[in-house]
C-alpha positions as semicolon CSV with decimal commas, in nm:
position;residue;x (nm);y (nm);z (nm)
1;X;2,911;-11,153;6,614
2;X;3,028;-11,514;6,524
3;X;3,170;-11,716;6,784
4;X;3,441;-11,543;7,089
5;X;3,803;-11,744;7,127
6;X;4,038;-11,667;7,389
7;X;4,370;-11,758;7,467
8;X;4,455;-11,806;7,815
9;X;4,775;-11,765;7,964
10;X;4,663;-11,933;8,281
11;X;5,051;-11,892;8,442
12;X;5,417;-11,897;8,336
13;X;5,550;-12,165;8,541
14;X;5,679;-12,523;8,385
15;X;5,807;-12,832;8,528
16;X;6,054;-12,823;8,190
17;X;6,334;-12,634;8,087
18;X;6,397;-12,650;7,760
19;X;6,708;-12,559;7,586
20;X;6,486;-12,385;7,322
21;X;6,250;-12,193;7,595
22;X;6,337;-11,977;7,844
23;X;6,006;-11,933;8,057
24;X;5,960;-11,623;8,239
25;X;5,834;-11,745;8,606
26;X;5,688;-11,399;8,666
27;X;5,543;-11,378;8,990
28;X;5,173;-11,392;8,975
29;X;4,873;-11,438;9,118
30;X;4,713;-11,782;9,189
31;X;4,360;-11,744;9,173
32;X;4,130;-12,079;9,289
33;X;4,007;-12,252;9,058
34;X;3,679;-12,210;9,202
35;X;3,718;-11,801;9,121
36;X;3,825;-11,883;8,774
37;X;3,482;-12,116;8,707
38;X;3,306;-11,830;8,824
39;X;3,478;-11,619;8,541
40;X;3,412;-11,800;8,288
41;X;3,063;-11,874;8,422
42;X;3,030;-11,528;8,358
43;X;3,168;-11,501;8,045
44;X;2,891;-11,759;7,905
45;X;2,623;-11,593;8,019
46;X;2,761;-11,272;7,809
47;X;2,903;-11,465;7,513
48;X;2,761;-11,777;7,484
49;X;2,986;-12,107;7,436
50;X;3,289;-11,972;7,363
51;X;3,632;-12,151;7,295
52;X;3,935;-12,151;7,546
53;X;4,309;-12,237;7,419
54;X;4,510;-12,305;7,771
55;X;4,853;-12,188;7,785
56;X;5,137;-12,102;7,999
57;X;5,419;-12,161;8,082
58;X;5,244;-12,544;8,188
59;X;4,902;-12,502;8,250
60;X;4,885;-12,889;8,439
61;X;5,165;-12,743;8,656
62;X;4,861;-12,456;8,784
63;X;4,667;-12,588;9,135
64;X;4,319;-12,743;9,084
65;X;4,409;-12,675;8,687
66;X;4,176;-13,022;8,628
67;X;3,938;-12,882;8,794
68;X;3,951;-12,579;8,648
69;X;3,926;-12,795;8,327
70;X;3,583;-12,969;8,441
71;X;3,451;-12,664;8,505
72;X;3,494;-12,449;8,241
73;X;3,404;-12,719;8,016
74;X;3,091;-12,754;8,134
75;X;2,961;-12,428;7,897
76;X;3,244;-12,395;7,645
77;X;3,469;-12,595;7,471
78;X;3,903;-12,625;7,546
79;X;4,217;-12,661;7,367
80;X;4,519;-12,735;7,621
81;X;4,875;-12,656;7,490
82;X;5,050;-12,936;7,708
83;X;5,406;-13,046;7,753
84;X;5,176;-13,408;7,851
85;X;5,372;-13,469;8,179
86;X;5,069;-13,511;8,365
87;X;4,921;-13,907;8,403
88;X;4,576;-13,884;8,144
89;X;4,409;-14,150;8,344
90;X;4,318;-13,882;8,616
91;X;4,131;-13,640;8,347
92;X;4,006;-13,874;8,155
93;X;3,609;-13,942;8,303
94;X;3,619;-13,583;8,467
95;X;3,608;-13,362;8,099
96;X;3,347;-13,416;7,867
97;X;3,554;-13,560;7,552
98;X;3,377;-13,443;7,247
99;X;3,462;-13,083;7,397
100;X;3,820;-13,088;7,453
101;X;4,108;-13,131;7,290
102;X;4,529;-13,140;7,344
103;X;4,760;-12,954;7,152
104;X;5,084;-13,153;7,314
105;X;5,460;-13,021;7,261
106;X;5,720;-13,329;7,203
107;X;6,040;-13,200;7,434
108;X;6,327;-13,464;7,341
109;X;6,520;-13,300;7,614
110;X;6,255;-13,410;7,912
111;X;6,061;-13,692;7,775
112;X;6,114;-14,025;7,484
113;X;5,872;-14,080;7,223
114;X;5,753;-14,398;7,295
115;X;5,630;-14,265;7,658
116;X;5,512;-13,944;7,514
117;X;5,279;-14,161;7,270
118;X;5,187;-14,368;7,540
119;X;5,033;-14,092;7,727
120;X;4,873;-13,972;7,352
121;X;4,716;-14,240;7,306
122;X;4,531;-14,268;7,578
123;X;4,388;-13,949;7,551
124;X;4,280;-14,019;7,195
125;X;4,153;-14,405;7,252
126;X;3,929;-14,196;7,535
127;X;3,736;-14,022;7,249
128;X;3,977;-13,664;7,298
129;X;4,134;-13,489;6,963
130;X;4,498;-13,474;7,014
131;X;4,768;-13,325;6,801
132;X;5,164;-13,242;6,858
133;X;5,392;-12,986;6,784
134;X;5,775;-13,004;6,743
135;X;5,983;-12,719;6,785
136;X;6,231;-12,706;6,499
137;X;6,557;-12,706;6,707
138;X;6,873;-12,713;6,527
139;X;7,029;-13,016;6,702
140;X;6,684;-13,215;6,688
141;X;6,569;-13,175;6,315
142;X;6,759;-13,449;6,192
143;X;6,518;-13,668;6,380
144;X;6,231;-13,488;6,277
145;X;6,074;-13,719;5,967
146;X;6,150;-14,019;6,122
147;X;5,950;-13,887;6,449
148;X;5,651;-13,769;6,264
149;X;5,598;-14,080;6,113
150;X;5,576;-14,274;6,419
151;X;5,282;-14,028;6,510
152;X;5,166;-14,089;6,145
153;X;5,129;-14,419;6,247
154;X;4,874;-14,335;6,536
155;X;4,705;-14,098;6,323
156;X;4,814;-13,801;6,542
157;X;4,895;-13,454;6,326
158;X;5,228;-13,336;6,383
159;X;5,327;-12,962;6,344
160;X;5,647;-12,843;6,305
161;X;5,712;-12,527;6,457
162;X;6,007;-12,282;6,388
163;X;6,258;-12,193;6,627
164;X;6,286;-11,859;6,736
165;X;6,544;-11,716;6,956
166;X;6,971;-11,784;6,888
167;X;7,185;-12,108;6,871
168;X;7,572;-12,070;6,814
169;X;7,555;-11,689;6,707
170;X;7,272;-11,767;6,466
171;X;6,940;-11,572;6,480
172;X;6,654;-11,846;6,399
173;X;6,417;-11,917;6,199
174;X;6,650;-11,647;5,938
175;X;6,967;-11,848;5,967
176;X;6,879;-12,224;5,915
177;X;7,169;-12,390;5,757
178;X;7,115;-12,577;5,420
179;X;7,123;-12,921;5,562
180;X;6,923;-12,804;5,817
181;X;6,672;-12,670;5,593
182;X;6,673;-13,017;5,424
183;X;6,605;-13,197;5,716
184;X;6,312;-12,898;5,788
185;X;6,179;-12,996;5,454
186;X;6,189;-13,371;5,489
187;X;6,012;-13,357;5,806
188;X;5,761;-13,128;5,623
189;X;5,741;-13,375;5,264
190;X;5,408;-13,496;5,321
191;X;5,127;-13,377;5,189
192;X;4,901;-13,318;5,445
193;X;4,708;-12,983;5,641
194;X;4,977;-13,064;5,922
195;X;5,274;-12,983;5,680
196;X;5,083;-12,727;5,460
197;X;5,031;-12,500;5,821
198;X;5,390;-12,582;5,928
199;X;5,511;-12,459;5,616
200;X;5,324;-12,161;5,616
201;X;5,433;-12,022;5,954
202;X;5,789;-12,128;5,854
203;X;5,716;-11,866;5,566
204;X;5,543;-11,638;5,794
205;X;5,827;-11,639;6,058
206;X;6,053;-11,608;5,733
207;X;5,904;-11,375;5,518
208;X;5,986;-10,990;5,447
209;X;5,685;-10,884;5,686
210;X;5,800;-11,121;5,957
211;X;5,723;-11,014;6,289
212;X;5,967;-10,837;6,471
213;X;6,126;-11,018;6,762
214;X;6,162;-10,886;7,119
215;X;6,479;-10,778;7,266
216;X;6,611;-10,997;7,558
217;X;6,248;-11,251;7,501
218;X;6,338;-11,420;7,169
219;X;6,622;-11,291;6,974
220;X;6,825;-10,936;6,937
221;X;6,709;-10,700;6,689
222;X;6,902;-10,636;6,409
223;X;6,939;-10,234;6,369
224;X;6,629;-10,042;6,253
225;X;6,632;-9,943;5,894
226;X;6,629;-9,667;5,763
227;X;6,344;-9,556;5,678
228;X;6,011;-9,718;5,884
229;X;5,766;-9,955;5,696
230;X;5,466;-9,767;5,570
231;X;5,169;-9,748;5,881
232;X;4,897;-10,009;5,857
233;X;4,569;-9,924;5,907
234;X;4,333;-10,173;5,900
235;X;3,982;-10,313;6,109
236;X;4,045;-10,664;6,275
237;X;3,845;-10,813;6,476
238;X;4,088;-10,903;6,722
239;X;3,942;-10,736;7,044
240;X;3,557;-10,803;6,902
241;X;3,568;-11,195;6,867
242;X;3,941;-11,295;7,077
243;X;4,138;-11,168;7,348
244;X;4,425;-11,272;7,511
245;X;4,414;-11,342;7,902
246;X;4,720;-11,295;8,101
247;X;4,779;-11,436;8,483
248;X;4,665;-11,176;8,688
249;X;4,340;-11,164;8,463
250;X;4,481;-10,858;8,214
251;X;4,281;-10,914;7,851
252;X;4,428;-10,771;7,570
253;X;4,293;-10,752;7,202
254;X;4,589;-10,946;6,969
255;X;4,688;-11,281;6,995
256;X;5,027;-11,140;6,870
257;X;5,125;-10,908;7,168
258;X;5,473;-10,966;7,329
259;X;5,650;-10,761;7,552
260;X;5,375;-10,495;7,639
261;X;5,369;-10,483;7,982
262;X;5,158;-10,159;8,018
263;X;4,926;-10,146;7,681
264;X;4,688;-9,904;7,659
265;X;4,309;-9,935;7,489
266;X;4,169;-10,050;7,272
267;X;4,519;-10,289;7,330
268;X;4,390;-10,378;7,663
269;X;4,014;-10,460;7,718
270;X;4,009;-10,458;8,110
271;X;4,063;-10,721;8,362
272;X;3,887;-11,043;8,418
273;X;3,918;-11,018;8,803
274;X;3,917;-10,639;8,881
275;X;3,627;-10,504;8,625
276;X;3,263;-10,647;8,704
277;X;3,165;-10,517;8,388
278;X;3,439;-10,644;8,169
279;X;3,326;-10,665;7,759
280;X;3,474;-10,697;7,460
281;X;3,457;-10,458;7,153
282;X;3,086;-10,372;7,028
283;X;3,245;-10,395;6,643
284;X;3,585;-10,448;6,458
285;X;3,892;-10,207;6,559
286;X;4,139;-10,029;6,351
287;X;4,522;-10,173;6,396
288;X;4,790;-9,972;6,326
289;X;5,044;-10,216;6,407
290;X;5,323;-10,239;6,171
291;X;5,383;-10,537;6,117
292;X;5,117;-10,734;6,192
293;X;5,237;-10,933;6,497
294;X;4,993;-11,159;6,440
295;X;4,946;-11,443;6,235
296;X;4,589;-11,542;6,246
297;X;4,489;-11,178;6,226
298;X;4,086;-11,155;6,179
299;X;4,099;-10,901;5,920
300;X;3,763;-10,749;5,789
301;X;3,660;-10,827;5,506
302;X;3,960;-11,127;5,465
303;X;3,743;-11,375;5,630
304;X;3,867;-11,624;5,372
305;X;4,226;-11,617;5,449
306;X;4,188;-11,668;5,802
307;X;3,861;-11,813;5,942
308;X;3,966;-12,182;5,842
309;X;4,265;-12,128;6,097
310;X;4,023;-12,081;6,361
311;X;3,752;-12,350;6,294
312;X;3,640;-12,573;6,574
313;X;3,559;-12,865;6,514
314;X;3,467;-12,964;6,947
315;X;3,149;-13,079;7,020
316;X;2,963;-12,723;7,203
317;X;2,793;-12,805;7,530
């Protein structure tokens, strides 16, 4: 088995509310950071170094969440999905940097640019890979291209990510107006892997085997068809080499699950807390899923579509 990723939900609280976002605040349980170290602890001694993408919700909004980050660093290697509120100088000395690195979200509606690439910067002068993501936001695309080449300028990628949910009675990403999409595609003009990726999950989120959205989470459903879409049936890895780690320690298989609040195996692996002898799959799974709800699926046997998508380039411990 190559290398294990997991994404980690670590809560589903922020210090933001974005017009764009509507985080859930679930009530959940606030582990110590000391019990999650020892989690992950153990997960190293079955899996190796492994790699952990932090995500909430806020995950610097979670008690002792820096020291959770020292920790868990100390055998694997991090990605933090950040709205970069928090001050960089009190991380940066306590996380090893060649093993971390920031995957920050630009909110226009809680924070300017030039502060926002203040904080950047200092995380990437301190050795630490940092790249940004802009949610494509009707009323903020004009501003896109002009935005992404001030990060240009500090030679930090910028990702442009589709909005997904409803503005004004239109259902997004499907109903981008045409001067919209212009200002989409002139954000998007250079050629570069930043724009290549944005442009594919534009297509993705787009496509005719787009993923469908949740009820009452991103956007309403449109009425089913009429006839289903053929079943899938296909081995993935997903389960074998990732899983997905909720707040209360819940670890499910796809990357792509939404809105499953009771899955059943082999959806959901176990519990990081509850199950002392928690594993992942032995092999690849079949996934019936239709459509595929996720779009870094680890196919078998398609390793060359989608193993560049999850290539680390951190520094292992």
């Amino acid at each position: 088995m190559g290398r294990v990723f997991f994404t980690w939900y670590i809560n589903t609280a922020c210090n933001y509310r974005c017009s764009y976002c509507k985080p859930e605040d679930l009530a959940s349980r606030q582990a110590p950071a000391a019990r999650w170290i020892e989690v992950w602890d153990d997960i190293h001694r079955r899996y190796g170094p492994c790699h952990i993408s932090f995500s909430g919700g806020e995950p610097f909004v979670y008690p002792g969440f820096m020291e959770i980050l020292a920790g868990v660093t100390r055998h694997h290697t991090v990605e933090v999905i950040t709205n970069l509120s928090f001050d960089p100088d009190l991380l940066i000395g306590r996380v090893r940097p060649s093993g971390i690195r920031f995957a920050t979200s630009l909110h226009l509606q809680f924070v300017k640019v030039p502060e926002f690439l203040a904080r950047a910067r200092k995380l990437k002068a301190a050795g630490m890979e940092v790249f940004t993501n802009f949610v494509a936001y009707p009323p903020l695309l004009k501003d896109a291209a002009a935005i992404k080449a001030e990060f240009k300028k500090e030679g930090i990628p910028f990702f442009v990510l589709p909005f997904i949910g409803t503005w004004e009675g239109r259902v997004f990403p499907r109903d981008y107006s045409p001067e919209e999409k212009a200002d989409y595609d002139r954000a998007l003009r250079d050629a570069d892997d930043a724009a290549a990726i944005s442009k594919s999950l534009l297509d993705w989120r787009t496509g005719d085997n787009a993923p469908v959205v949740v009820p009452g989470r991103e956007a309403p459903v449109e009425a089913a068809p009429a006839a289903p879409p053929p079943a899938r049936d296909v081995v993935c890895h997903m389960g074998h080499m990732y899983a997905k780690i909720y707040p209360d320690g819940r670890a499910l298989r796809c990357c792509g699950f939404v809105g499953e609040q009771n899955p059943a195996p082999p959806a959901l692996l176990g519990n990081l807390f509850r199950d002392p002898d928690f594993k992942l799959h032995g092999a690849p799974q079949r996934c019936t899923k239709t459509p595929c709800p996720c779009e870094r699926c680890m196919l078998d046997g398609c390793e060359e579509k989608w193993e560049h998508r999850w290539k680390i380039n951190l520094e292992k411990p």
